[in-house]
N, C-alpha and C positions, 0 to 999 in steps of 0.2 A: 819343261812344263808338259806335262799328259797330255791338253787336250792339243796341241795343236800339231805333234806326230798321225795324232788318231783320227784329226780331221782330212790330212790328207786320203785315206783310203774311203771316203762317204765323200755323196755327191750333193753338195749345198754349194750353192750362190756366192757370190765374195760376201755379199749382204747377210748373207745366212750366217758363214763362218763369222763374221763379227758380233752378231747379235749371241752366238755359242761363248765365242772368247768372253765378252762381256757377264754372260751367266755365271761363267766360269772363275772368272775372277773375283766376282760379288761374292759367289759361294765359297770361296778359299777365304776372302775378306772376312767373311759374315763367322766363319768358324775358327779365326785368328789362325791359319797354314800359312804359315810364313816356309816353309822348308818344301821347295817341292817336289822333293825327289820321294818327300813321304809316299806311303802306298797308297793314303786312304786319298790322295790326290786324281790317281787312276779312278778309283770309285764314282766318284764324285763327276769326273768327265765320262764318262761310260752314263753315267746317269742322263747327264744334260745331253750326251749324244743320241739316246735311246727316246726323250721325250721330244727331241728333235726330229726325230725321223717318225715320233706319232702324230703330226704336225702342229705340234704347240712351236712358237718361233719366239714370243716376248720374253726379252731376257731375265725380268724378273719373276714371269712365272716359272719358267726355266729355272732361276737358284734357288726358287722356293720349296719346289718341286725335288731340287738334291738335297735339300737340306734336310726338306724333312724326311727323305728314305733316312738320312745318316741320325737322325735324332731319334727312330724307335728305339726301345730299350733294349740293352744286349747289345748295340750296332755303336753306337758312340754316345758313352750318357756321361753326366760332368765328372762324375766317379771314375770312368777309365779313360774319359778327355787326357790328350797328351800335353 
């Protein structure tokens, strides 16, 4: 699983790192990633890690917030959805 190699190097809370995991997995749920060795899995946690440390913490603003980077056009549309 991406994010939780990558949380080791950023400094959050146990409470933080949970609330991250949780993002994380809603957003992998929310776009049917079941495979997670996929790349776009990195993505997706580089994302939630990045609005984590702009200090949003709520984990569903957090997946909402990757999802939609991943939903502009060109970047993952149901057209080239795997």
């Amino acid at each position: 699983m991406a994010i939780y190699p990558m949380l080791k190097t950023v400094s959050f809370s146990l409470e933080e790192v949970e609330r991250l995991a949780t993002a994380y997995e809603d957003a992998l749920r929310s776009l049917h990633l079941v495979n997670r060795a996929d790349p776009i899995t990195v993505v997706i946690a580089k994302r939630i890690i990045d609005a984590a440390q702009t200090g949003v913490r709520d984990p569903k603003e957090l997946c909402a917030l990757a999802i939609k980077d991943l939903q502009t056009p060109g970047i993952h549309s149901e057209k080239g959805a795997r």
